[in-house]
N, C-alpha and C positions, 0 to 999 in steps of 0.2 A: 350338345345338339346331336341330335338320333343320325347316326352315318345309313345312308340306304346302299344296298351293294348293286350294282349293275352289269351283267355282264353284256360285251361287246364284241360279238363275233367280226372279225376281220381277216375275211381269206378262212383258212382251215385252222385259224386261232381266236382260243376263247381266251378272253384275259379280263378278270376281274378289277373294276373300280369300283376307287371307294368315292364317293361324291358328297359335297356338304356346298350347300347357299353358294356362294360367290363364285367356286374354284369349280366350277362344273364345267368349263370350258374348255380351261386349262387343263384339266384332267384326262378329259374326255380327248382331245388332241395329244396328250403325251400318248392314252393308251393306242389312238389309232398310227402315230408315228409321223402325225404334222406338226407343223412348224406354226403356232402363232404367233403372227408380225405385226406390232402396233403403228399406226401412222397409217396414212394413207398409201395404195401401191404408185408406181411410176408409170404402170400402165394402164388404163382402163377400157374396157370393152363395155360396149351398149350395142343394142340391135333393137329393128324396128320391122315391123311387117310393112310393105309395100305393094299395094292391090292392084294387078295388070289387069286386063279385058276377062284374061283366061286362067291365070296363074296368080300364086301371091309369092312375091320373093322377100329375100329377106335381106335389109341393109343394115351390114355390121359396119361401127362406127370404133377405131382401134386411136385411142388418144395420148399420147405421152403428157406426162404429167410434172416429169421432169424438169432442170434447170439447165439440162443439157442435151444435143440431139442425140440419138440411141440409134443403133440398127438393129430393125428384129427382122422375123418369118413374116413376109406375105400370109395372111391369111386362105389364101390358094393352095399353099402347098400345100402337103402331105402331114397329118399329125399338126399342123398347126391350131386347126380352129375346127371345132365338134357343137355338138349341143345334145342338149341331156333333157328327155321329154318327158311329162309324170301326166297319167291320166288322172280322172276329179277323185278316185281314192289316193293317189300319192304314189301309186306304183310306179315303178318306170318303163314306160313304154319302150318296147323292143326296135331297134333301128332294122329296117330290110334295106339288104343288100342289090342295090341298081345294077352295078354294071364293074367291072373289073376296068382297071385303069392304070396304066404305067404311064404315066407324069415324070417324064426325068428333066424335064425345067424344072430350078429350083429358082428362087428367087428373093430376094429380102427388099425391105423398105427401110428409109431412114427417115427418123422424125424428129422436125424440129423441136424445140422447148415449145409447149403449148398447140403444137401441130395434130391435127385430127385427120386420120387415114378412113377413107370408104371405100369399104368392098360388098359387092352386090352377088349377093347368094343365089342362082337365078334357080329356078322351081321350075322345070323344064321336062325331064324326064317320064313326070307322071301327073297326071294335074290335081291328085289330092295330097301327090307327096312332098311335104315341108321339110327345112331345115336341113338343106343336104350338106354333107360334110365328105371330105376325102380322110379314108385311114392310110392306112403303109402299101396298100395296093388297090384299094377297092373304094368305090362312090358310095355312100350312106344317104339313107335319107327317112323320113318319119309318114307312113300313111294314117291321115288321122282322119277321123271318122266326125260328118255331117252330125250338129247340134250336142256335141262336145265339149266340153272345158280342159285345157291342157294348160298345166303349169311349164316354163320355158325357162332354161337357162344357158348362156351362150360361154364355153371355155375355151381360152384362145392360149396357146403355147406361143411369147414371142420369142422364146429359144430353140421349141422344134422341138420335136420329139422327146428329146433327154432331158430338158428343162423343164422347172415348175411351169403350173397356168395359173392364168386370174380366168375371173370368173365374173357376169356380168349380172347384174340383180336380177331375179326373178320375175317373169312376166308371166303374168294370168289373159289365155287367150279364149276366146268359144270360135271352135270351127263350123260356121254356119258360111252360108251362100255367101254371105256379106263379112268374110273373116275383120273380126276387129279383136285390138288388146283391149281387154277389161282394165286392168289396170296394174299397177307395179308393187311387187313386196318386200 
């Protein structure tokens, strides 16, 4: 079978695979330095847009999956919970920065086996600005632009900053007057 070579830039390193049919995943993950994990995760993230009079916010849905209760990050805090926007070429759109924030409540949730936690993203600050997330100091959020298509994807850290994230399936949205999800990929 013909090897195709591929390079992978990540960060200020180029590093060559060799890729062939089946192992292009696994490859592809050793050269970026992830960890692929078979089976389903323990935790799961979903979000949904939720349409106000004036604003659309956003309800993230955080579910243990578990046979046991867990304690993670509030998705409030700091570094817990982001989202990653791609306009209809697949670029990704840049987040602007709202407002500076020192948030020294910290707080966590425990969940039971099967238990599903809701937190409501409120879209407040700006009224085209979606998907607000807090970093290590600062309010994030997405200004998207009237008759639009933006692909969505919600990463939640239930460890906080130092820990891995899951990642919540990709939602295809159109920003129009009447925002609605196209559907899910």
């Amino acid at each position: 079978m013909k090897r195709v070579w591929i390079a992978i830039i990540f960060g200020a390193l180029l590093v060559p695979v060799a890729l062939t049919g089946q192992d292009v995943t696994e490859k592809t993950a050793e050269a970026l330095g992830t960890l692929v994990m078979p089976g389903d995760p323990k935790i799961v993230v979903e979000f949904e847009l939720v349409r106000k009079l004036e604003r659309c916010d956003v309800e993230v849905k955080i579910t243990n999956r578990s046979d046991t209760a867990i304690t993670v990050e509030h998705p409030g805090n700091r570094y817990a919970l982001a989202f990653l926007v791609m306009n209809e070429l697949g670029n990704v759109v840049e987040p602007v920065g709202l407002a500076k924030v020192n948030r020294a409540k910290h707080e966590a949730i425990v969940l039971k086996p099967g238990e599903t936690f809701t937190h409501t993203v409120v879209s407040s600050v700006r009224p085209r600005c979606l998907f607000q997330f807090l970093s290590g100091s600062a309010l994030f959020g997405y200004e998207l632009e009237f008759g639009k298509t933006y692909r969505v994807v919600a990463v939640y850290r239930p460890e906080g900053k130092d820990g891995e994230g899951v990642c919540s399936a990709e939602k295809v949205i159109e920003f129009e007057a009447h925002l609605h999800e196209v559907g899910t990929e």
